[in-house]
N, C-alpha and C positions, 0 to 999 in steps of 0.2 A: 383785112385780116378777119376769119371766121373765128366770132365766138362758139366757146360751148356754153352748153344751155347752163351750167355753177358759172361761169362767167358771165354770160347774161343777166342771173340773176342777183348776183352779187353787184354787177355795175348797175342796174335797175335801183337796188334796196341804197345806195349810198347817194344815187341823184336823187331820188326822194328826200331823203334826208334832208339832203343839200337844202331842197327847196323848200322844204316844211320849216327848216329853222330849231329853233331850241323848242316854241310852242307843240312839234309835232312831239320832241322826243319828250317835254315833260310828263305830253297826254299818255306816252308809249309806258311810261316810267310810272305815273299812278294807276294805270290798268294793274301792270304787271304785279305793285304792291297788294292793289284790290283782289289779284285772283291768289294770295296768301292766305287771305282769309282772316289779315290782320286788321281789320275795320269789323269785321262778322260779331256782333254778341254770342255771348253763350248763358244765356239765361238760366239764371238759380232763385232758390229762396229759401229762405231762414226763419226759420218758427221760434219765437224766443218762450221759454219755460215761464218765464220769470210774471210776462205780461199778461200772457193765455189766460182767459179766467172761461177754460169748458170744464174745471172742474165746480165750477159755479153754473151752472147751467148753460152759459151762451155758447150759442153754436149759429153767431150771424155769418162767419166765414161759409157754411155749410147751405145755408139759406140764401144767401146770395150768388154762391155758383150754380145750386139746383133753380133758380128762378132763372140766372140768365142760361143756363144748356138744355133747358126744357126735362132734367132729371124727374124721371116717373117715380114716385112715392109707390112703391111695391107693398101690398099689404104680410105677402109672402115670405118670408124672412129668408131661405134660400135663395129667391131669384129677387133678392134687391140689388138695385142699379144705384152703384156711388163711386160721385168723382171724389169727394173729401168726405171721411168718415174718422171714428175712433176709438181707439183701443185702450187698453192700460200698459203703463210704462214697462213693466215685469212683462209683458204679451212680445211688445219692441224691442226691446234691448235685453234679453232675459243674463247675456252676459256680462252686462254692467249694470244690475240691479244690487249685487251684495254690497257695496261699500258707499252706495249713493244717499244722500238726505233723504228721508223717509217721506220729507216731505213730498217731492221727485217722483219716485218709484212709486207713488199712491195716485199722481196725476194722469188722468188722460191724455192720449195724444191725441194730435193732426195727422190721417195719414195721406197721401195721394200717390200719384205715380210721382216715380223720382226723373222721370226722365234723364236715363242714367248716360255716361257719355261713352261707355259700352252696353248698350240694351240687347239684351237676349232676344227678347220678344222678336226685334226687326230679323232675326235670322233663322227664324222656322217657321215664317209668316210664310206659305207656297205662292201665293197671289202678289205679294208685295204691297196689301194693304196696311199693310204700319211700316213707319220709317220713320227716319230720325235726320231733321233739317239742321244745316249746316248750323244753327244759332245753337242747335241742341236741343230742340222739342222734338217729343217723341210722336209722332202723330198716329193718325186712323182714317184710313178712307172708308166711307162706310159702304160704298157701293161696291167696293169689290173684297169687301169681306164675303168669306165663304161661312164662317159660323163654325171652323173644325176647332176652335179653341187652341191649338196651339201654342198661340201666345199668352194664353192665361198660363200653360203648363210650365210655359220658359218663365214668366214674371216673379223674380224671388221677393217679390212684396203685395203680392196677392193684387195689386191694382187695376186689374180688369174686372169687368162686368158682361153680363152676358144678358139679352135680351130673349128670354124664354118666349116670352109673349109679344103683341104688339103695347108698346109703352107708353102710346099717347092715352090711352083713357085713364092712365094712371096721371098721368100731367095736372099739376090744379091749374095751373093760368097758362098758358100757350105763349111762348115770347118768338112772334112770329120774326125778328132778326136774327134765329139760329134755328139752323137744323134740326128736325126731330128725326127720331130713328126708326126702324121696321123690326118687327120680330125676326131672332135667330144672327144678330147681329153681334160683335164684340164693343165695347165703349170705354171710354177712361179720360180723365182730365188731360185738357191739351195745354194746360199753362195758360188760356185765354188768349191762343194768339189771335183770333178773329180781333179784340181788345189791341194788344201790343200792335197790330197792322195798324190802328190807330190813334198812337199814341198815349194809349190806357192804359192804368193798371189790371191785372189780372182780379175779376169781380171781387174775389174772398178778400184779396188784398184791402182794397175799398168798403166793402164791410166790415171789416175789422175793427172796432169802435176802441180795442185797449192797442191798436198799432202792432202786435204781437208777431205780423208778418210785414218780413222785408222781402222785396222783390226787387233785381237789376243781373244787372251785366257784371261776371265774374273778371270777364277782357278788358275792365274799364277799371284801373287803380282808383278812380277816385267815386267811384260809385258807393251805394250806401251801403248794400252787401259787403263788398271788400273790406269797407271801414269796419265792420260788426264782427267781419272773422278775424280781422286781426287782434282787436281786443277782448275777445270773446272766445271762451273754450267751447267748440262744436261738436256736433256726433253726428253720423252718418249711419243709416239702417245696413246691415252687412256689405259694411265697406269690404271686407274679407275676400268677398267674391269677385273683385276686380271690375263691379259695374259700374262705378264713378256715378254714384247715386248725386243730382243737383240738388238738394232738399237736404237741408241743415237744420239740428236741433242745438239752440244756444241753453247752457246752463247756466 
């Protein structure tokens, strides 16, 4: 009897079967789970109010990401280059300053990219030089950035940087395990994945001497983040806009 070629392929996929056993189908069965994306992190972090002491001066979170991304100390105040900088609370949140602790509303913050889990930026990039990885970091190629800024115009939290100049002479120590950048460039906090690829925390994180930043896996119930949001009332920089900013303010 002549098969057809769904019949051939049908009695092919079932003898396979046959001979692979339950090992073949389990393998079949944890792929299929894998490509859900239900194993995938989605990495956030939480700046807590409470522990932050930049309104005491320290700014080690800030000095440990600029030493480890090779961030150039611009003298220029317009064309400074910053992955973590700071603002005043009233600058942030100017719609939740009237009924807040004085004390609050007086404090500096932490800003960075939120790496949001809708980002603007990725979708008026023409080149496809920023995108946003399955875990939820928002990245930068720096090679085929074109320098039309763009994605600084999309960013509703100002978190891009732009490289007017070349920024190495601005560098005080060279940390020859990351990239430095070229003039005419765009740049911004990647979350330290170079770090998370090995098992590390994001450098601020580790600087951080008062703990004041949590970092983990929002997909992971028992991670440290999730415990923090659940007992802890959060704020989001204009959540309003529908960008699922990852970067949480604990009060």
């Amino acid at each position: 009897m002549k098969l057809t070629r769904k019949e051939f392929l049908l009695t092919a996929a079932a003898t396979l079967a046959g001979i692979a056993g339950t090992k073949t189908l389990s393998t079949v069965k944890a792929a299929a789970d894998d490509s859900t994306g239900a194993s995938t992190p989605r990495w956030a972090m939480a700046i807590d109010f409470q522990k932050c002491r930049w309104d005491q001066g320290c700014n080690q979170c800030v000095q440990s990401c600029n030493e480890a991304h090779n961030i150039p100390d611009v003298p220029q105040k317009s064309h400074e280059v910053k992955w973590i900088w700071k603002e005043q609370y009233k600058s942030v949140f100017p719609q939740q300053s009237q009924w807040i602790d004085p004390a609050l509303t007086s404090h500096p913050l932490m800003l960075l990219c939120n790496h949001c889990g809708t980002p603007p930026c990725t979708r008026v990039c023409p080149t496809g030089a920023t995108w946003k990885r399955d875990d939820g970091i928002v990245m930068m190629d720096w090679h085929r950035c074109i320098g039309c800024r763009y994605c600084m115009a999309a960013c509703p939290y100002d978190s891009r940087s732009f490289d007017f100049a070349d920024p190495r002479p601005d560098i005080v120590n060279i940390n020859p395990a990351f990239p430095t950048r070229t003039k005419g460039v765009v740049e911004k906090c990647n979350f330290c994945e170079e770090r998370l690829g090995k098992g590390q925390r994001p450098a601020c994180v580790e600087g951080c001497r008062e703990h004041a930043l949590i970092f983990g896996d929002l997909n992971d119930p028992a991670s440290q983040i999730r415990s923090v949001l659940r007992s802890r009332y959060a704020m989001q920089r204009n959540q309003e806009l529908g960008t699922g900013p990852a970067v949480f303010y604990l009060l």
